[in-house]
Steps between C-alpha positions, in 0.01 A plus 500: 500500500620168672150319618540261801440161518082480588555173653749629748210579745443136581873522566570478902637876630798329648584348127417840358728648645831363352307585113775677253190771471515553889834493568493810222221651644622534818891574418323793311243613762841508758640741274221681472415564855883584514514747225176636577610656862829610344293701278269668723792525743671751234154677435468579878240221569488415874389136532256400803352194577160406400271413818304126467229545698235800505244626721279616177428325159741630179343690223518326178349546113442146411268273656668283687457363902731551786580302775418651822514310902402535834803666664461596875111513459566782235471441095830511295619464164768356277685724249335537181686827419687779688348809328366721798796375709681663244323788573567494865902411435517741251448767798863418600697484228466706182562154275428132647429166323445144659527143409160408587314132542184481365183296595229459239181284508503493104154342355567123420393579131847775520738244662601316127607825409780698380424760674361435854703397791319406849878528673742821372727764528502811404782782477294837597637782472362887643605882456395766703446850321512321182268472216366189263771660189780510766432132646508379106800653424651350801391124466616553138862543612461226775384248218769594240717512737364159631495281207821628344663373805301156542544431144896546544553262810217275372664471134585149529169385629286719246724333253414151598141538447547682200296823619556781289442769767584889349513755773221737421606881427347807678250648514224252490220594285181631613126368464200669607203298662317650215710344246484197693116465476541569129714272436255266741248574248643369210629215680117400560565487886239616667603812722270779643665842514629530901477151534839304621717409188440101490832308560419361148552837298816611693632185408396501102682848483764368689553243211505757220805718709832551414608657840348556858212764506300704728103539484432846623106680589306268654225640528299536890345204613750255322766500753558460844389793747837615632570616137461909446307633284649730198496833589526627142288194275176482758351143457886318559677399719914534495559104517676253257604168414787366344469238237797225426506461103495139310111402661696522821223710624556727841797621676385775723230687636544817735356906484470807664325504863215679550584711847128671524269302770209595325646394188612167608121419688330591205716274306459212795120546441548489120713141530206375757771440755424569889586759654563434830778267411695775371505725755856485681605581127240785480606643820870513382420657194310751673752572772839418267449444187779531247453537098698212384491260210609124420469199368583108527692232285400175494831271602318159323416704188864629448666219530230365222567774293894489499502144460241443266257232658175449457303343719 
């Protein structure tokens, strides 16, 4: 794991740019981007662009602000995620993904982290008809797919800074929240059954990991509200995140969608959010809604991963 310089943040942007660890960073993240809509363009993926502006306030798991203005004497909102546009898109075309900014208020105590990003993008992809197994499978070929291909144009640069990086073989393993909570437990972090899995404990298994891995059964109440509810284990819901191995920490977080209305109020009320904001979504779900699944990669944590950099 290569560990930039600490001091570089006192370093002008203009200066940082021209850094040997930029320079790779970038070179990578352009063949990324490139190799990433070859991919999907194989898999049937139809790419749309990701609107900037919204006339209602993005769902989101973690507790961070968003940055909303005055426009034309009606409240709107910058990106945070794309996840019920999805859902609208996703009424199209049977497969869609987007390249999407994302604007995050992120707690000043979260800004010195690894893991939190107030400015990002983030590759999301959606499938209509399809379930959590079959969006899995899929991102599992896009990945190997995806770093087999980066690591092969990128030789030379993951040479320079001596990063080790082994394409990971599929499948990825499997973890159950349960597990999770167990292994929680013995970690001494302090984690209430159907609580949120702290940042912290994703990110402790993520250092004892040989390969990528999913965390499957959340279980109701832990997750977002646009995530269904499993049909045949009552009490969990049909979501998932991916985890990067070497302490790396998350790569991915997506689920089944919950097409019900009643379903997805009662799970509204059950996250304390309002309502009334929601309702345009509600109304399309009602009218249109389509049984689709997805998820979304984070473009700043990939090019960590690959790399190796620590921040």
């Amino acid at each position: 794991m290569i560990v930039l310089d600490k001091e570089k943040e006192e370093i002008p942007r203009y200066i940082e740019t021209i850094t040997d660890e930029i320079k790779a960073a970038l070179s990578v993240q352009h063949v990324v981007l490139n190799q990433s809509r070859r991919i999907l363009d194989d898999l049937n993926f139809i790419e749309v662009l990701a609107p900037v502006i919204k006339p209602s306030r993005d769902p989101f798991d973690r507790r961070s602000g968003r940055v909303s203005n005055d426009y034309y004497g009606a409240p709107n909102w910058l990106t945070s995620n794309m996840l019920i546009y999805k859902q609208a898109l996703i009424r199209t075309f049977d497969r869609v993904y987007t390249l999407s900014p994302n604007i995050r208020l992120e707690p000043l105590s979260k800004t010195s982290t690894s893991s939190h990003l107030c400015e990002l993008y983030q590759l999301d992809l959606e499938m209509r008809e399809k379930t959590i197994y079959d969006v899995m499978r899929k991102t599992e070929v896009f990945l190997e797919r995806l770093f087999q291909n980066v690591k092969l144009i990128n030789a030379r640069i993951l040479e320079q800074l001596e990063r080790e990086f082994n394409v990971p073989t599929t499948p990825f393993p499997r973890m159950t929240y349960s597990k999770l909570f167990e292994v929680a437990a013995s970690l001494d972090y302090p984690l209430i059954y159907g609580e949120t899995v702290p940042l912290e404990v994703e990110e402790e298994l993520s250092k004892q990991a040989k390969k990528p891995f999913w965390i499957v059964d959340y279980p109701v109440g832990s997750r977002g509200f646009y995530y269904r509810e499993d049909p045949n284990k009552p009490g969990n819901l049909l979501s998932m995140n991916l985890i990067y191995p070497e302490g790396f920490g998350e790569a991915s977080s997506g689920g089944e969608r919950e097409i019900k209305v009643n379903k997805i109020i009662e799970h509204l009320k059950l996250s304390g959010k309002n309502i009334s904001e929601y309702k345009w979504y509600l109304d399309m779900m009602e009218n249109d809604g389509k049984r689709s699944a997805g998820l979304g990669i984070g473009i700043e944590r990939l090019i960590r991963y690959i790399l190796g950099f620590s921040v």
